[in-house]
TORROMAR-762550 format. One record per atom (N, C-alpha, C, O): x negated, z, y; chain; atom name; residue in three letters. Coordinates in pm, 1 decimal. Each point is the difference from the previous one (the first is absolute). Layout:
BEGIN
PT        px        pz        py  kette  atom  rest
PT         X         Z         Y      A    CA   ALA
...
REM end
This chain:
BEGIN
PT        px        pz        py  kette  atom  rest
PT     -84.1       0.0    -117.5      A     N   UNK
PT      84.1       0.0     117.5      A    CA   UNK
PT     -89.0       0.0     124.5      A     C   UNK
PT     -90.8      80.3      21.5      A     O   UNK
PT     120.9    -160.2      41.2      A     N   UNK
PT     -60.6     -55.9     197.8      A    CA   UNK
PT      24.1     196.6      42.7      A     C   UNK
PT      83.6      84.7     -31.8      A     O   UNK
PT    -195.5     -85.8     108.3      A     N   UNK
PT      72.6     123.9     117.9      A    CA   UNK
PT     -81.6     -84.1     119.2      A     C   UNK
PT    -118.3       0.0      33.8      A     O   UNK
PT     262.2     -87.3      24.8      A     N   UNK
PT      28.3     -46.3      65.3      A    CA   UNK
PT     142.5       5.6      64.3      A     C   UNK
PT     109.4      -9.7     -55.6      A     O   UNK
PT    -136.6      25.8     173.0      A     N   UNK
PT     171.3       4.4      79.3      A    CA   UNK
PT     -36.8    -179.4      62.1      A     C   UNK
PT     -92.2     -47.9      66.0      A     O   UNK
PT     209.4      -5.6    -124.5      A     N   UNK
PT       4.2    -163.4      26.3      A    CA   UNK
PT      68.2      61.4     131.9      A     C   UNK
PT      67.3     101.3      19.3      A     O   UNK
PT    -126.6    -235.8      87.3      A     N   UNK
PT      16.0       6.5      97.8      A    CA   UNK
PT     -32.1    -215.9      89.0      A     C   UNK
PT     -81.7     -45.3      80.2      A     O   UNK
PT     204.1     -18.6    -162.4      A     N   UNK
PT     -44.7    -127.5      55.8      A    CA   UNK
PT      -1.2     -30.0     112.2      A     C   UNK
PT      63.8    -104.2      15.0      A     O   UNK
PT    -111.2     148.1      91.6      A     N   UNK
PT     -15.2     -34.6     185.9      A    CA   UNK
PT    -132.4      79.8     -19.1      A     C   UNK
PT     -31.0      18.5     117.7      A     O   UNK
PT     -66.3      40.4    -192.3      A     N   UNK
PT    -151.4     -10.8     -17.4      A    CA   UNK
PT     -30.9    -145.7     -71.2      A     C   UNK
PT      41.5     -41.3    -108.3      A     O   UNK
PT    -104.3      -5.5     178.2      A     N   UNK
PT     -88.3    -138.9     -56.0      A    CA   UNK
PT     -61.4      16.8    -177.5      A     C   UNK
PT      17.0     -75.6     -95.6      A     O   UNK
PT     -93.5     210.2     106.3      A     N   UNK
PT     -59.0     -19.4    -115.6      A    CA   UNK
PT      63.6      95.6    -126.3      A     C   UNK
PT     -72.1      41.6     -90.7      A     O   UNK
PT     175.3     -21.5      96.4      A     N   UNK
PT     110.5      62.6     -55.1      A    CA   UNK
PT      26.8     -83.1    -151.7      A     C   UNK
PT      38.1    -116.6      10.0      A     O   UNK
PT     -48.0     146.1     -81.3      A     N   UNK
PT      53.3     -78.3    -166.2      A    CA   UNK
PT     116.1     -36.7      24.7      A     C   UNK
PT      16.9    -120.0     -21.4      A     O   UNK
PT      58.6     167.0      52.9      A     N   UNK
PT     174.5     -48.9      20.5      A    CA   UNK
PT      -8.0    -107.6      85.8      A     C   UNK
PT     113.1     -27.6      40.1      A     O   UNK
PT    -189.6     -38.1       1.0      A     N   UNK
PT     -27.1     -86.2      71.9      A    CA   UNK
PT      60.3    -157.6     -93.2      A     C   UNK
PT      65.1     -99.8      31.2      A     O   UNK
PT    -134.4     154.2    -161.7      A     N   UNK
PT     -61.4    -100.5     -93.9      A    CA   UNK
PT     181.6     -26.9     -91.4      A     C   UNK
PT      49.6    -100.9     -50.0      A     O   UNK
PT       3.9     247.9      64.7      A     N   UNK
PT     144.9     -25.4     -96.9      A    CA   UNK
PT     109.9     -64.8      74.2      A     C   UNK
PT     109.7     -36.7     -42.0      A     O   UNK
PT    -166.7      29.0     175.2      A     N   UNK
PT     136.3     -47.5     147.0      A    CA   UNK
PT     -66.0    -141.1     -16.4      A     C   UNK
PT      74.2     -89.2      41.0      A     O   UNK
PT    -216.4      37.7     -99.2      A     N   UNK
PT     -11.6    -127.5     -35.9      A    CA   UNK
PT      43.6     -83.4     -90.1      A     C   UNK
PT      14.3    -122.3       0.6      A     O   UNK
PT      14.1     241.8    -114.7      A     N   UNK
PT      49.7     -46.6    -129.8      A    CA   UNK
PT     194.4      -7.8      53.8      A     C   UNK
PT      48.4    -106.9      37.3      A     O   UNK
PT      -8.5     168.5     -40.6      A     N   UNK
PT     167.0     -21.8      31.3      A    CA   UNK
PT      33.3     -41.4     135.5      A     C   UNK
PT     109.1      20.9      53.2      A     O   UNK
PT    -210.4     -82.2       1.6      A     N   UNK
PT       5.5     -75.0     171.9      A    CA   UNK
PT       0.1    -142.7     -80.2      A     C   UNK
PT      52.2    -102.8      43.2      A     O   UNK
PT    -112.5     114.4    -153.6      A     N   UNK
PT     -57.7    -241.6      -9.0      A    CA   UNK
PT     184.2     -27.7     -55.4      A     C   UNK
PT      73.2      58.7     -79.6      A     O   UNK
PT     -58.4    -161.8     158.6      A     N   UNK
PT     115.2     -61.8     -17.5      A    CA   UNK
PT       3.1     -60.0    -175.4      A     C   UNK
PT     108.2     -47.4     -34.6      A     O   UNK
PT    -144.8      47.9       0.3      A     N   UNK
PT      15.9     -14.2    -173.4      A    CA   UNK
PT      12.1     172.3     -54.7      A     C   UNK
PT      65.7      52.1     -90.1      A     O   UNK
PT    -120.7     -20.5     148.0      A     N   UNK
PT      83.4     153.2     -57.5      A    CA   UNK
PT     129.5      -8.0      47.5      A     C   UNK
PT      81.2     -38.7     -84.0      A     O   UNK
PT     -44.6      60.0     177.0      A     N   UNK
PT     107.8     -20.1      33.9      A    CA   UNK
PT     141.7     -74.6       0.0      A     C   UNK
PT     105.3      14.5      61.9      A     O   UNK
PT    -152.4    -100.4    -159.8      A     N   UNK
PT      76.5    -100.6     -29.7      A    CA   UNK
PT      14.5      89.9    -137.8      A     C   UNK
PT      98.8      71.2     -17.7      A     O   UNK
PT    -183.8     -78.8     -58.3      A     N   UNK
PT     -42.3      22.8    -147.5      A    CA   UNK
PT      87.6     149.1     -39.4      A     C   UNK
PT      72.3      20.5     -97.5      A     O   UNK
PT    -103.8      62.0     198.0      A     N   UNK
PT      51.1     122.6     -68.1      A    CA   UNK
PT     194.8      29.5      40.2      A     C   UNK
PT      59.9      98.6     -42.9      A     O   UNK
PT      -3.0    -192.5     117.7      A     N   UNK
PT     151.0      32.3      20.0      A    CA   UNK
PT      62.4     -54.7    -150.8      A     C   UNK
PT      88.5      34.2     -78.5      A     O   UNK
PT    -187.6    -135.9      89.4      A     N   UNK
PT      48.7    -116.2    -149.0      A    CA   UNK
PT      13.0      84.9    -126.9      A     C   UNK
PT      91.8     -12.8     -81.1      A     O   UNK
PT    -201.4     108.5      70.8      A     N   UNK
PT      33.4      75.4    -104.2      A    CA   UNK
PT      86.0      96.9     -14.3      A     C   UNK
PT      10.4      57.8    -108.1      A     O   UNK
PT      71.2     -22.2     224.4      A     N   UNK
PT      98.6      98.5       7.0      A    CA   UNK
PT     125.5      10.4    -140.4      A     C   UNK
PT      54.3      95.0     -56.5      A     O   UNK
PT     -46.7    -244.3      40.8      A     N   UNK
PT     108.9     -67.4    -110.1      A    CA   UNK
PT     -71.4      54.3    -119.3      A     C   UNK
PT      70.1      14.4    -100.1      A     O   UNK
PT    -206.4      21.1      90.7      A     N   UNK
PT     -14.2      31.7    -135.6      A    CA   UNK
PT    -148.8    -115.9     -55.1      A     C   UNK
PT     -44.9     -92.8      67.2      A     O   UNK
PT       9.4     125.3    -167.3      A     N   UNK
PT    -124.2    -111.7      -7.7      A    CA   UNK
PT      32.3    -104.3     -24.1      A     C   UNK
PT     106.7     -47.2     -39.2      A     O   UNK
PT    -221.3      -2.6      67.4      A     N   UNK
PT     -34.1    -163.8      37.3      A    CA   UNK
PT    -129.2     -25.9     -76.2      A     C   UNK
PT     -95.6      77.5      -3.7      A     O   UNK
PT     106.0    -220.6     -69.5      A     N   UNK
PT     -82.1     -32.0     -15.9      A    CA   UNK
PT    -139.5     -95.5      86.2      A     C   UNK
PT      -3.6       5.9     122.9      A     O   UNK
PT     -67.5     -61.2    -173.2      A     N   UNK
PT     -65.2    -103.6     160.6      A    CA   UNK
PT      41.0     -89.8      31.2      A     C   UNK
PT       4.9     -24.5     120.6      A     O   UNK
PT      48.1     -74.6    -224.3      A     N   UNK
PT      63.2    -138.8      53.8      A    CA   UNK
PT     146.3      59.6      75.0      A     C   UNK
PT      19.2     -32.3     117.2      A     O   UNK
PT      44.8      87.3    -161.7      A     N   UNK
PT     143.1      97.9      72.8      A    CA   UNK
PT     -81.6       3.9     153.0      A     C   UNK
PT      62.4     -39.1      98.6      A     O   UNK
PT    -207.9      89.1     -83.5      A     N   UNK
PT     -27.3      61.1     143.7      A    CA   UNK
PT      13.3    -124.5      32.7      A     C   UNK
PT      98.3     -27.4      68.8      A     O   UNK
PT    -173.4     -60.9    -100.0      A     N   UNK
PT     -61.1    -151.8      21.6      A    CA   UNK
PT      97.8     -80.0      88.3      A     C   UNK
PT     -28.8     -69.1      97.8      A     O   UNK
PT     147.2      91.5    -150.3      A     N   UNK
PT     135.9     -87.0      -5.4      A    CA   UNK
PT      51.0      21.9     149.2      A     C   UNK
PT      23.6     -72.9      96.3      A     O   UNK
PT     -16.5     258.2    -134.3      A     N   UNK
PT      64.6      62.7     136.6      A    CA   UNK
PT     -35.9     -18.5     106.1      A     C   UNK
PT      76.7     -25.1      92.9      A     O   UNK
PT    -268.6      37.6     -77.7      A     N   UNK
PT     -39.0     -37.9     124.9      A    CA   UNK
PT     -52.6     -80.4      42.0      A     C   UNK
PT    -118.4     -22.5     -25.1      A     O   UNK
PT     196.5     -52.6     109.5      A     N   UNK
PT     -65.6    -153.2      34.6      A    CA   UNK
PT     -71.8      37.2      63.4      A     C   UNK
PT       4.0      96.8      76.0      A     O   UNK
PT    -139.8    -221.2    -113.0      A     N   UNK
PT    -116.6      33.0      81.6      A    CA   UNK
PT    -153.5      72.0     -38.6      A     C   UNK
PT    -109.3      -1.5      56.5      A     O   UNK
PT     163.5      67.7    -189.0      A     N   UNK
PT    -145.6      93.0     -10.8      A    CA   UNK
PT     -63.8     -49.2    -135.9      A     C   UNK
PT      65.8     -30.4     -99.4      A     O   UNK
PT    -184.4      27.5     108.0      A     N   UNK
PT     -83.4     -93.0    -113.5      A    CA   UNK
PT     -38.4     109.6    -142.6      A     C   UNK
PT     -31.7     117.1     -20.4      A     O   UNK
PT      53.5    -217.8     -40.2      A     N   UNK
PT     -38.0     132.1    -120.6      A    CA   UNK
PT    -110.1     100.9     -20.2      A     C   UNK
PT      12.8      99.3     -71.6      A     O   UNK
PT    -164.0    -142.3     164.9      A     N   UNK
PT     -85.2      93.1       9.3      A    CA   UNK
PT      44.8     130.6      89.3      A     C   UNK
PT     -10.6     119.8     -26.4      A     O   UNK
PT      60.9    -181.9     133.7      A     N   UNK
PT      76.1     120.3     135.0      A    CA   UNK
PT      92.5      78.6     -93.8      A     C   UNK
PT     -28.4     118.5     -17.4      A     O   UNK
PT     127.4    -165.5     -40.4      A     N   UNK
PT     117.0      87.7     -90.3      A    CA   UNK
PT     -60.6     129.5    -143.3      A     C   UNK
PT      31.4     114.9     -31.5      A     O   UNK
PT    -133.5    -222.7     -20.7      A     N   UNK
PT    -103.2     123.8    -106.8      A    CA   UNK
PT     -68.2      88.1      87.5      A     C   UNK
PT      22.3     119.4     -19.5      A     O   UNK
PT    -122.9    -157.9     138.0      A     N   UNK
PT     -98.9      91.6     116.1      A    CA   UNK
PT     142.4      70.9      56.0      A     C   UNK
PT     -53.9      97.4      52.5      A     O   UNK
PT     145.1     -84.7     -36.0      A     N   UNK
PT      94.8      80.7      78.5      A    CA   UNK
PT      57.9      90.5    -145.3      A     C   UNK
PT      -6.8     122.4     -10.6      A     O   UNK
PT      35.2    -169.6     -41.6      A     N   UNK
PT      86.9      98.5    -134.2      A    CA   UNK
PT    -121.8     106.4     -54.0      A     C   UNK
PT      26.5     112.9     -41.3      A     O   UNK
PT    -187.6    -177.7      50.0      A     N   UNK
PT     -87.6      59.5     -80.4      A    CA   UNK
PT     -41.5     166.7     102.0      A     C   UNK
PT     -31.1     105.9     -54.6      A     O   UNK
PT      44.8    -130.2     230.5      A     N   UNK
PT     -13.3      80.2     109.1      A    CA   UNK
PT     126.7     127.8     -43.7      A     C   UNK
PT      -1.3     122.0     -16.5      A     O   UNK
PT     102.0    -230.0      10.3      A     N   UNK
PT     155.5      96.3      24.6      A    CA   UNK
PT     -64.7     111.9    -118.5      A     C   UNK
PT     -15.4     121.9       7.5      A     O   UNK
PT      -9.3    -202.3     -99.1      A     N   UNK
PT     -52.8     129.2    -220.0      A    CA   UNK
PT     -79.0      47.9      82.1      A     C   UNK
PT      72.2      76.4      64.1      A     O   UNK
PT    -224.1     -66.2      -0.9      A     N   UNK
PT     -57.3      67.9      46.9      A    CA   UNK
PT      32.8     117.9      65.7      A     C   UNK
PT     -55.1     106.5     -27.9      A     O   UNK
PT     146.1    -118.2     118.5      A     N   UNK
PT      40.8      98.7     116.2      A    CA   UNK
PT     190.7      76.9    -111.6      A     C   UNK
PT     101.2      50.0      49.1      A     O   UNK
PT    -130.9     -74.3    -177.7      A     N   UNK
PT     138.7      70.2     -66.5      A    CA   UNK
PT     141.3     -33.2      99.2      A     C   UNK
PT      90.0      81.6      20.5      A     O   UNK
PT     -94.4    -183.0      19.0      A     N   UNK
PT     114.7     -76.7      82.0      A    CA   UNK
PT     111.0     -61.8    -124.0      A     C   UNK
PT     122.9      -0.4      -6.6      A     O   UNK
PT    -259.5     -63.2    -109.6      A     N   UNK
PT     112.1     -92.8     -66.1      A    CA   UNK
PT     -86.3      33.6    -127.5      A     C   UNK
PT    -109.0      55.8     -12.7      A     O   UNK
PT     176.7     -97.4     -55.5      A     N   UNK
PT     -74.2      21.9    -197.0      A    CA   UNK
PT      14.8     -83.3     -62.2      A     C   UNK
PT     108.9     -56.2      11.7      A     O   UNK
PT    -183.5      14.5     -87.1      A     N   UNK
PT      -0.8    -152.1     -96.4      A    CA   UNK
PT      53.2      20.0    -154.6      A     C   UNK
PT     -22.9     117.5     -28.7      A     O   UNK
PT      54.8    -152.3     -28.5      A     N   UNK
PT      75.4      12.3    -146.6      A    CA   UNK
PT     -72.1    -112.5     -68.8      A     C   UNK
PT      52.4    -103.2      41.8      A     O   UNK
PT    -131.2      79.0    -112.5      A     N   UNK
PT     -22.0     -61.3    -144.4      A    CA   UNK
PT      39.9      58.9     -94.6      A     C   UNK
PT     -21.3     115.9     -35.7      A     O   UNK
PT     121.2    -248.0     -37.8      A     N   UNK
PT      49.4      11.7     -74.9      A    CA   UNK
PT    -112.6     -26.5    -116.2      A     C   UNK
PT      36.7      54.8    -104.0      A     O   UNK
PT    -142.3    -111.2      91.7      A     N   UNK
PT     -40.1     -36.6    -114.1      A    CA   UNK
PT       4.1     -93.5     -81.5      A     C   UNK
PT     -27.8       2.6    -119.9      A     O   UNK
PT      62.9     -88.2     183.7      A     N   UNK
PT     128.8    -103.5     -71.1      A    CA   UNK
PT    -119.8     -77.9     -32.5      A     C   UNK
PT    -103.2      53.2      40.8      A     O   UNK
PT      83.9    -190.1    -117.1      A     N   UNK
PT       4.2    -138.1      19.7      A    CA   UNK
PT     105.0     -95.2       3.7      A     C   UNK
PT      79.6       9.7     -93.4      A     O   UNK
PT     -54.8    -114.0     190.4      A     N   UNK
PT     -88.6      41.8     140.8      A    CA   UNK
PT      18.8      69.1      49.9      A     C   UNK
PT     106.4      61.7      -5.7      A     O   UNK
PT    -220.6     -30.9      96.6      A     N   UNK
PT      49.5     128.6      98.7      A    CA   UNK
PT     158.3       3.1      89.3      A     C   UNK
PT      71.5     -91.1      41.7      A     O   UNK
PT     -59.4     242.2     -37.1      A     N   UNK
PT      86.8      16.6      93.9      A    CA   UNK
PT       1.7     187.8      17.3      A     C   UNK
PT      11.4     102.4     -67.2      A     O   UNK
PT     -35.9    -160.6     237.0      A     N   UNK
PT     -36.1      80.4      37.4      A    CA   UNK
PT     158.4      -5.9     138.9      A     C   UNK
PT      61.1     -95.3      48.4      A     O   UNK
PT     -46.8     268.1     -26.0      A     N   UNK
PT      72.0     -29.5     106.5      A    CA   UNK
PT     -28.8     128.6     129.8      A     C   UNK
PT     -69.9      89.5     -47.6      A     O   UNK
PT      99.2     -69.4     160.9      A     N   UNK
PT     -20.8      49.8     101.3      A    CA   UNK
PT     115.4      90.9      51.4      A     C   UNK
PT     112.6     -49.2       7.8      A     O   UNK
PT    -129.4     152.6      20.6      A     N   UNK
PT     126.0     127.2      22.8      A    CA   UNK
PT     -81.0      55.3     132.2      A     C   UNK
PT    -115.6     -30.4      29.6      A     O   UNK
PT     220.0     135.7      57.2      A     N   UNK
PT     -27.6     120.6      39.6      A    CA   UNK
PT     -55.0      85.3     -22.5      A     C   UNK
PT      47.0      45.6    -104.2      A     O   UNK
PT    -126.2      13.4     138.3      A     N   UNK
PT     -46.1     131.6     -53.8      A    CA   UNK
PT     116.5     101.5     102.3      A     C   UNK
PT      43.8     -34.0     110.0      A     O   UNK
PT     -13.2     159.9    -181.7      A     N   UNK
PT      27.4     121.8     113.4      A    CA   UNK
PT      -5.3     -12.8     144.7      A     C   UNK
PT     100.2      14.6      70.0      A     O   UNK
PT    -241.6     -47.8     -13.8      A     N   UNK
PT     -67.8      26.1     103.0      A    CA   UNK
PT      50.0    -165.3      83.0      A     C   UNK
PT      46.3      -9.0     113.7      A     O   UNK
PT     -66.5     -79.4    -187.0      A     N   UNK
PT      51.5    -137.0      22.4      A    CA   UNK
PT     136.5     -44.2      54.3      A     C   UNK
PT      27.9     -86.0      83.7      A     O   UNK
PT      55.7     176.1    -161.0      A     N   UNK
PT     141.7       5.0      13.6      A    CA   UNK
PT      40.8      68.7     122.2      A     C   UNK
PT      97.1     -45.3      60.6      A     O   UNK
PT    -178.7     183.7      -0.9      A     N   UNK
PT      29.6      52.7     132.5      A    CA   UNK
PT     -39.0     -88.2     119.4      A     C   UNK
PT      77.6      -5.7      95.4      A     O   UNK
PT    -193.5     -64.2     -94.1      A     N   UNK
PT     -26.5    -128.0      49.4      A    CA   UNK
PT      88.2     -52.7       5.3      A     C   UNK
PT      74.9      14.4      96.6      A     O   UNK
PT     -43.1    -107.5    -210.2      A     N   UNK
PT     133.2     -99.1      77.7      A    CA   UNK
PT     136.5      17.7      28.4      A     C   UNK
PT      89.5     -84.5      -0.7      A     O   UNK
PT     -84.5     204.4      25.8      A     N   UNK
PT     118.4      65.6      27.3      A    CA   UNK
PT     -42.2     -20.1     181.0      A     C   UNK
PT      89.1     -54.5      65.2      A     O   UNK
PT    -176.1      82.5     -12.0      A     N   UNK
PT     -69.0     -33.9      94.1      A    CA   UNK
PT     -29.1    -147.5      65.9      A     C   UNK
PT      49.2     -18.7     111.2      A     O   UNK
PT    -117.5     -76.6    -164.7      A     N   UNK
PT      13.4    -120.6      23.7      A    CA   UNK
PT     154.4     -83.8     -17.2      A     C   UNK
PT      28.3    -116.6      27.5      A     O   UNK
PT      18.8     178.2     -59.2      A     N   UNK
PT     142.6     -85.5     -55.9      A    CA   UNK
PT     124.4      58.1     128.8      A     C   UNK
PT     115.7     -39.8      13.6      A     O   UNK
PT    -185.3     138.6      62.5      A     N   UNK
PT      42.5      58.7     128.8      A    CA   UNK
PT     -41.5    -110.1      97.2      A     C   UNK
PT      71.2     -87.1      50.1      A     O   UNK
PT    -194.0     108.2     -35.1      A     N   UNK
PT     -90.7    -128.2      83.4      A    CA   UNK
PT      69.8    -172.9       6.4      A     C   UNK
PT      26.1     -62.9     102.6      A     O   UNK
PT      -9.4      18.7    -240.6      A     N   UNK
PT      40.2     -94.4     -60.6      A    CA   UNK
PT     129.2     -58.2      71.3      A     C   UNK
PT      20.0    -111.0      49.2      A     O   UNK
PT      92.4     266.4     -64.1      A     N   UNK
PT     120.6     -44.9      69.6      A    CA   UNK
PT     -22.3      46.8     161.9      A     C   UNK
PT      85.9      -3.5      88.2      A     O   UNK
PT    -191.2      36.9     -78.8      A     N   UNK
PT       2.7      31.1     181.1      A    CA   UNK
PT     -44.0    -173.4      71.7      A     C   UNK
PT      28.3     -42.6     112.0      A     O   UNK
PT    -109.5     -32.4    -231.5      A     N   UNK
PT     -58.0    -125.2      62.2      A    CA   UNK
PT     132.0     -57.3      63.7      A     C   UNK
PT      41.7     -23.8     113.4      A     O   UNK
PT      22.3       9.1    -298.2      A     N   UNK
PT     130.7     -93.3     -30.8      A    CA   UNK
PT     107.9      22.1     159.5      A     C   UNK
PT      49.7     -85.5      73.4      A     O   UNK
PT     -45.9     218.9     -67.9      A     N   UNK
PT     151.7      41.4     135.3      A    CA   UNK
PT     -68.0     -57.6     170.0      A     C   UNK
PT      62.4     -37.2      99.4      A     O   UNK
PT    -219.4      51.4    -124.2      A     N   UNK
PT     -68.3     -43.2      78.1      A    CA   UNK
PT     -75.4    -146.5      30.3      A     C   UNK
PT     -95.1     -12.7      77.2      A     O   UNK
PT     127.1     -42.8    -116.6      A     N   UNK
PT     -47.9    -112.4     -22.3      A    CA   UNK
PT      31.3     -90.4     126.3      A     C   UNK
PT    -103.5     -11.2      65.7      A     O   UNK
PT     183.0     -40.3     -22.4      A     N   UNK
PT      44.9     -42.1     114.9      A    CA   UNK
PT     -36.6      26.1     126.4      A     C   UNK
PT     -26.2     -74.8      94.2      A     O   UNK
PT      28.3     208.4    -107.0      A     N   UNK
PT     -34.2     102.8     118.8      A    CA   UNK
PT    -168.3     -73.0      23.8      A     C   UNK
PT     -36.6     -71.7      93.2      A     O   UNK
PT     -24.2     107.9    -183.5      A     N   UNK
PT    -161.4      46.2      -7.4      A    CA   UNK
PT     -41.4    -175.9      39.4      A     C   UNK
PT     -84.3     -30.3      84.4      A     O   UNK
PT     163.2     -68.4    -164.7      A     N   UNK
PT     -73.4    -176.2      38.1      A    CA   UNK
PT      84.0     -58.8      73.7      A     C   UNK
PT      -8.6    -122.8       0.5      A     O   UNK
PT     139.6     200.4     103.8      A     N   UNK
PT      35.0    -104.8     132.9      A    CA   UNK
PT     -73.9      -9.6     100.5      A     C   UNK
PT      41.6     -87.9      75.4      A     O   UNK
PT    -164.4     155.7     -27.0      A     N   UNK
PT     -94.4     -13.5     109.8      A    CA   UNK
PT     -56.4    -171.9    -118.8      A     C   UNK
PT      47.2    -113.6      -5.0      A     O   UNK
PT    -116.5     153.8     -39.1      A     N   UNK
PT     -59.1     -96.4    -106.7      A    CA   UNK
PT      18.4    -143.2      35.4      A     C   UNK
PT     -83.4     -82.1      38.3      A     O   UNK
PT     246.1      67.1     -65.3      A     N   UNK
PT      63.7    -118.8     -88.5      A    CA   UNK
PT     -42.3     -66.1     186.5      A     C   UNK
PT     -45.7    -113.3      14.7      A     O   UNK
PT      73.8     214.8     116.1      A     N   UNK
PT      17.6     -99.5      97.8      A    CA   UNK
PT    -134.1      12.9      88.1      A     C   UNK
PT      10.4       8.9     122.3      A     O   UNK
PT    -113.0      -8.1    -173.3      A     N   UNK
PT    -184.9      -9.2      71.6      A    CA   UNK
PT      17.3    -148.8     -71.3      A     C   UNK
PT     -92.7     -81.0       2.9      A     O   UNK
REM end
């Protein structure tokens, strides 16, 4: 255990590094998706337009790192493997999925300066 009091508005603060990990917009995408329950990768693949299969493994492999998300091998041939919540993951997107619908109600608001530059 850190005896550390996180404190992210110090520069050299570790929590610095976890507001990096659930700040990258592929987290953010990645972890509401699992709210429904697991997913496998082509399932992620499908859902989010746009993200390449190295970005989707380097983001799922960060999320297992930081106990955000947990991987399941089954063992199988072929493989199949699938992607869940962890505990800690799940209070998270209870959080982003706040954010998510604050964009959605906001959306208009935030790109009518935008639409007329």
């Amino acid at each position: 255990m850190l005896d550390i009091k996180p404190d992210p508005y110090a520069a050299l603060c570790p929590s610095r590094q976890i507001i990096a990990v659930i700040g990258d917009k592929w987290s953010l995408l990645i972890i509401p998706l699992l709210l429904d329950g697991p997913m496998r990768n082509a399932e992620l693949m499908r859902a989010i337009e746009g993200i390449s299969q190295k970005m989707l493994t380097q983001t799922l492999k960060r999320l297992e790192d930081y106990n955000l998300v947990t991987r399941r091998d089954y063992g199988e041939v072929p493989p199949r493997v699938d992607y869940r919540l962890s505990p800690l993951g799940h209070s998270l997107a209870a959080v982003i999925s706040s954010l998510d619908n604050w964009v959605i109600e906001n959306f208009e608001d935030m790109t009518r300066k935008q639409s007329h530059a």
